[in-house]
C-alpha positions as CSV (number, residue, x, y, z in Angstrom):
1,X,103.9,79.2,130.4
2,X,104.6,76.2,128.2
3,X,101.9,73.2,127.6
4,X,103.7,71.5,129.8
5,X,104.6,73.2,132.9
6,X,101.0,73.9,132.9
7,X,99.9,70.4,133.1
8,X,101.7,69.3,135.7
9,X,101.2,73.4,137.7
10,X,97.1,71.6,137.2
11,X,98.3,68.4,138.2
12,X,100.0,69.7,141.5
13,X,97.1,71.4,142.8
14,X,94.9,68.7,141.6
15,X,96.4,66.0,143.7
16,X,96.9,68.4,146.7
17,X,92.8,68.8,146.6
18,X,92.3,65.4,146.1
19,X,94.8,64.6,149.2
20,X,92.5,67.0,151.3
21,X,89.0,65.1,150.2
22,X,91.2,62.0,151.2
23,X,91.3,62.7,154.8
24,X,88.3,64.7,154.7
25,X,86.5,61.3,153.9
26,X,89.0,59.4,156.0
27,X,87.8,61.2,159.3
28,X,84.1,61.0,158.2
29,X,84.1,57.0,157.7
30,X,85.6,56.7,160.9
31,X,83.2,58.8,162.7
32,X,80.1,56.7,160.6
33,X,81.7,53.3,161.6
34,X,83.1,52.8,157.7
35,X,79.4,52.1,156.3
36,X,78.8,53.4,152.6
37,X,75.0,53.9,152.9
38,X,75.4,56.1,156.1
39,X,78.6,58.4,154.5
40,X,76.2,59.0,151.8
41,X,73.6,59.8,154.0
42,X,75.4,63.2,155.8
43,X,76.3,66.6,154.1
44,X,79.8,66.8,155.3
45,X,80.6,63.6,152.8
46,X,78.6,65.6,150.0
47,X,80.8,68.3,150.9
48,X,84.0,65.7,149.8
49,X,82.6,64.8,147.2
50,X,82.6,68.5,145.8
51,X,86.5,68.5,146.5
52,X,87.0,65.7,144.6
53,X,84.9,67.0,141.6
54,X,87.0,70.2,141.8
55,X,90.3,68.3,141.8
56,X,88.7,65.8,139.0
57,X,88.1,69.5,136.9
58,X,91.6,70.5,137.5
59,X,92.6,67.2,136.6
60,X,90.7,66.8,133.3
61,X,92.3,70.5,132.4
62,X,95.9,69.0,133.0
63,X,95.0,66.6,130.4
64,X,94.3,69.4,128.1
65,X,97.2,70.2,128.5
66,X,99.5,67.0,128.7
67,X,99.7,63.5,127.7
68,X,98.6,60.9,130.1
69,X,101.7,59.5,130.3
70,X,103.1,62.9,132.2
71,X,99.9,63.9,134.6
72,X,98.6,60.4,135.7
73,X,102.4,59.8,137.5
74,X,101.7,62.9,139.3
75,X,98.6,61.3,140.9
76,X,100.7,59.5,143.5
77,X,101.7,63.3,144.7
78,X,98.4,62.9,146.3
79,X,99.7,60.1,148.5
80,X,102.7,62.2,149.9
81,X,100.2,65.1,150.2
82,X,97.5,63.1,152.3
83,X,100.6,62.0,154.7
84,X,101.2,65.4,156.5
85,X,97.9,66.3,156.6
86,X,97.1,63.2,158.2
87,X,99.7,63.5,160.6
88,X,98.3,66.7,161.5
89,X,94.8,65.9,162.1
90,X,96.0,63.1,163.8
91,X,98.0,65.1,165.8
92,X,101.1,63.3,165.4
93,X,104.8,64.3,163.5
94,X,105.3,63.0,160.7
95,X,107.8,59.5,160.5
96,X,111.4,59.3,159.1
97,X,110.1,56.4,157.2
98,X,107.2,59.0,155.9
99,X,109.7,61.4,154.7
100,X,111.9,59.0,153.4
101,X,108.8,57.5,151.2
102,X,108.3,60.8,150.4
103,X,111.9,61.6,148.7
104,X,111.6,58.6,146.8
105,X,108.3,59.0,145.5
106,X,108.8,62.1,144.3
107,X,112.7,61.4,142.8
108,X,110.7,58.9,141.1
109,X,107.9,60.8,139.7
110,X,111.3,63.5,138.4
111,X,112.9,60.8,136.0
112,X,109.4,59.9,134.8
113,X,108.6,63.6,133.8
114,X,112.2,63.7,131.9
115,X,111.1,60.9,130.3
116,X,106.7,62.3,129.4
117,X,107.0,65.7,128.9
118,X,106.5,65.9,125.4
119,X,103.7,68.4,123.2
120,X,100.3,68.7,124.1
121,X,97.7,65.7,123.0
122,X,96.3,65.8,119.8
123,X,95.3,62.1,119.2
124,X,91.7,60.4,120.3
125,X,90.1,57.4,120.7
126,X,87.6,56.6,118.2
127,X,84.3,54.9,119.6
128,X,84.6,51.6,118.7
129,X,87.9,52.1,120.4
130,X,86.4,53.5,123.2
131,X,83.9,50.6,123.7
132,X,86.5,48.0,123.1
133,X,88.7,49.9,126.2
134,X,85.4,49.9,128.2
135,X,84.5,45.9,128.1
136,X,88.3,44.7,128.2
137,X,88.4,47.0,132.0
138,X,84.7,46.0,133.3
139,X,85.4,42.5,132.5
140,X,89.2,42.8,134.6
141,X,86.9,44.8,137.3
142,X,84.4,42.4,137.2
143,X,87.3,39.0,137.7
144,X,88.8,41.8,140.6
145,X,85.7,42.7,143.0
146,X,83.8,39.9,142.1
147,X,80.8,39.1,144.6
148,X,82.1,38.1,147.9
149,X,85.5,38.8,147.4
150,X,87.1,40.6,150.9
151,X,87.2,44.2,150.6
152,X,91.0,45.3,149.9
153,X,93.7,45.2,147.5
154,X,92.0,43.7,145.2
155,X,89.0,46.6,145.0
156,X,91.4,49.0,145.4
157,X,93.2,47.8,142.1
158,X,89.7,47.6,140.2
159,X,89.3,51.1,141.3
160,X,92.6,52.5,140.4
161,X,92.2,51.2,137.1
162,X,88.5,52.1,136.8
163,X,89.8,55.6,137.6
164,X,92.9,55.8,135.3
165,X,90.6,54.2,132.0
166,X,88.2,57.4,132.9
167,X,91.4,59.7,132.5
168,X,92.4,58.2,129.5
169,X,88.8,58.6,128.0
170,X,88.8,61.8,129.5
171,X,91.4,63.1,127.3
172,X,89.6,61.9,124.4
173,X,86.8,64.4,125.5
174,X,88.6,67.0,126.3
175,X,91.1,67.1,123.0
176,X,87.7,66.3,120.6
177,X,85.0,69.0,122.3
178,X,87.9,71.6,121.7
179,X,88.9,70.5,118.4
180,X,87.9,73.5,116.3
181,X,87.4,71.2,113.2
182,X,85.1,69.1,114.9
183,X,82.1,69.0,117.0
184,X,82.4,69.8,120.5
185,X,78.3,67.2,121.2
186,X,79.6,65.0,118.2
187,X,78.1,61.1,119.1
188,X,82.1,59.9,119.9
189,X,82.1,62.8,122.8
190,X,79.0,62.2,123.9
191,X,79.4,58.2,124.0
192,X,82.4,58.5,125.6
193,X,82.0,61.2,128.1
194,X,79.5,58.4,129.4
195,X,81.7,55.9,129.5
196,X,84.1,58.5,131.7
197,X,80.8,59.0,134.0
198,X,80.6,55.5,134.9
199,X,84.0,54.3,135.3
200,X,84.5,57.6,137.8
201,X,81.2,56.4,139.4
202,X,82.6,52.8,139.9
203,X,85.9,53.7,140.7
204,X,84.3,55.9,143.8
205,X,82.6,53.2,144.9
206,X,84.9,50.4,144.6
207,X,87.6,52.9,146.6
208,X,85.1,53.4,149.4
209,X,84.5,49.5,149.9
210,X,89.0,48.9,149.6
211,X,89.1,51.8,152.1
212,X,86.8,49.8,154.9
213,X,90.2,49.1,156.4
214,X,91.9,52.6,156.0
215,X,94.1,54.3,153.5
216,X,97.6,52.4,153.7
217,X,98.3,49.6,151.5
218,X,94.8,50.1,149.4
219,X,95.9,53.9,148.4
220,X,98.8,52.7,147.6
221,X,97.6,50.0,145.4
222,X,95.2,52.9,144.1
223,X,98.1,55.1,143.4
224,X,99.9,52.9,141.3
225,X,97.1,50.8,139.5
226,X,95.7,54.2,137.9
227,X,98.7,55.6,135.8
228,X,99.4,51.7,135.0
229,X,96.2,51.5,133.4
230,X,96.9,54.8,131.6
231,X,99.9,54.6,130.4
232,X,98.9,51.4,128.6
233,X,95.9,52.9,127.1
234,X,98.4,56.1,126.2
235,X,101.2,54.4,124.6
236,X,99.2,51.4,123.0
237,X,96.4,53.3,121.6
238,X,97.1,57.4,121.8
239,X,100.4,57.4,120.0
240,X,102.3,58.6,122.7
241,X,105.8,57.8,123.6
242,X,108.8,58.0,126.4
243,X,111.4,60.6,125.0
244,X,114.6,59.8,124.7
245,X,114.5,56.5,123.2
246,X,116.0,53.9,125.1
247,X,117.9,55.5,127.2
248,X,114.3,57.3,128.0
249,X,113.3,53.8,128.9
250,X,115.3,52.8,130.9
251,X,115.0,56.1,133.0
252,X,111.5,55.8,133.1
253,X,111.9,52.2,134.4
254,X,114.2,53.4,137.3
255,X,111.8,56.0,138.2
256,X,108.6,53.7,138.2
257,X,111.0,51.9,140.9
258,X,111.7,54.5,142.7
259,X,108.1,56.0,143.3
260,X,106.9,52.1,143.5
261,X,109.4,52.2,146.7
262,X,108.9,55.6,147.8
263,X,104.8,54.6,147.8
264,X,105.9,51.0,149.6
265,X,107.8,53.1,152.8
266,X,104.4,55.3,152.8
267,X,102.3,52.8,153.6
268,X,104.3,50.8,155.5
269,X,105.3,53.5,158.2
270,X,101.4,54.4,158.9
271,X,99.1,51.7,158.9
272,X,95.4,52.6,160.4
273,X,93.9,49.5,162.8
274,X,91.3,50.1,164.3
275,X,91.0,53.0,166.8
276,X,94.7,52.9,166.7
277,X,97.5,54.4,164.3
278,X,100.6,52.5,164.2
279,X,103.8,54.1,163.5
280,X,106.7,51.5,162.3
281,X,110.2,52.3,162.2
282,X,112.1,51.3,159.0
283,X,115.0,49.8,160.7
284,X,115.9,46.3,160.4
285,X,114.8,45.8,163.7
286,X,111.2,47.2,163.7
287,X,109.0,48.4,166.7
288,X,105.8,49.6,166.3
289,X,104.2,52.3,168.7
290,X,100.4,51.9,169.0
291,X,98.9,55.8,169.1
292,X,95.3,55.8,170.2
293,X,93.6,57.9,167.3
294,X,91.6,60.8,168.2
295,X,88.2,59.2,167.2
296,X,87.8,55.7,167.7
297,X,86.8,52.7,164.7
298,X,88.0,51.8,161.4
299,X,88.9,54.4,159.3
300,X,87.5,53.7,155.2
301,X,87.2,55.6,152.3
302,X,88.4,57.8,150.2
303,X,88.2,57.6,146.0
304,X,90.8,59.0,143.7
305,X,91.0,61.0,140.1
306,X,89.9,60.0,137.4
């Protein structure tokens, strides 16, 4: 199996595990009444976060494997992952609107694979690099969740790119502890497999404030902040590039479009309020149909790959 299939085989089951610990944590905040302090205070929620650390594993192994600007699209698979099973839990079928989110998403995430796959990474970020990326994003998180601010959008941004700067320094751990030529507990892996720690650790727990609400419009925000914040780490700083020149970009733009749609229709045809799902047709003329959900309160939180 090529470098690449391989990444995005990792990637696949990555955001399918990560989809699970989703709803897992979905159904758990609703049951606790969406406060942090008491999710973190039962097993079940422990049991989440061990699901999320195995799909975080098989996600730090795609990046082995392929650049960043290949496996951090494939993230927003976990988005059209979490929508059946949602469904199902909530025992409900899943919405034109859904499956039409769903095509687009992943027609999207197609043209931007044409456009990534490309060898494996070989390039890292030195650690005055590292610590340059690291001040630039806690100082945007910092203007985006600032102190009072209403949990939402605009923590689940800082969290998506809190999650997709501890990818890109991820790679840079992963491609310098297996460099043969180097170090494996040189100070640059070490320094930045720190960095990685806290930015996973803060995009967690800016995720579980955004997802106070439920997992609609801040997932989605989630899901497209991360490989954003990647990608411009990736191509700025990594050396990597879209193939096929600009012809490649232009694809690439198309498909960003595309999943940016597809991810749009996804969390505007199930939107959690309350004890109550609400299912929205896509038709000009829109009705919504208010399903009681099996457990009432709000639903919360949920945090996403690094």
């Amino acid at each position: 199996m090529s470098a690449t299939l391989l990444a995005v085989a990792l990637s696949l089951v990555s955001a399918v595990a990560y989809a699970a610990a989703a709803v897992a944590q979905e159904r758990l905040a609703t049951r606790s009444g969406g406060g942090t302090l008491r999710l973190l205070a039962t097993g079940a929620w422990w049991g989440t976060v061990l699901l999320n650390s195995a799909a975080a594993l098989l996600h730090v192994a795609a990046l082995k494997y392929g650049p960043l600007t290949l496996v951090q699209p494939l993230g927003a698979l976990t988005l059209v992952a979490a929508v059946p099973l949602g469904a199902r839990i909530a025992g409900r079928r899943v919405t034109p609107g859904e499956w039409r989110g769903t095509a687009l998403t992943l027609a999207g995430l197609a043209a931007l694979l044409v456009t990534a796959s490309g060898p494996a990474p070989d390039d890292t970020l030195s650690l005055p690099e590292a610590l340059a990326v690291a001040g630039a994003t806690a100082a945007l998180i910092g203007v985006l969740a600032r102190r009072g601010a209403r949990p939402g959008l605009r923590h689940a941004t800082a969290s998506g790119v809190a999650s997709g700067v501890a990818s890109a320094l991820t790679q840079t751990v992963t491609v310098a502890a297996t460099d043969r030529s180097g170090t494996p507990f040189s100070l640059q892996v070490v320094g930045v497999a720190v960095l990685v720690a806290g930015f996973a650790a803060g995009g967690l727990l800016l995720s579980q404030i955004a997802y106070r609400g439920g997992l609609g419009a801040p997932l989605a925000m989630v899901t497209l902040a991360n490989p954003v914040a990647a990608a411009v780490i990736g191509l700025s700083l990594l050396g990597e590039r879209l193939q096929g020149g600009v012809a490649g970009i232009a694809l690439a733009g198309a498909g960003a479009a595309l999943a940016a749609r597809g991810v749009m229709l996804l969390t505007r045809s199930t939107r959690p309020q309350g004890g109550s799902l609400v299912v929205q047709t896509s038709t000009p003329d829109t009705t919504a149909v208010t399903i009681p959900s099996p457990v009432p309160g709000p639903a919360a939180a949920h945090a996403l790959k690094g």
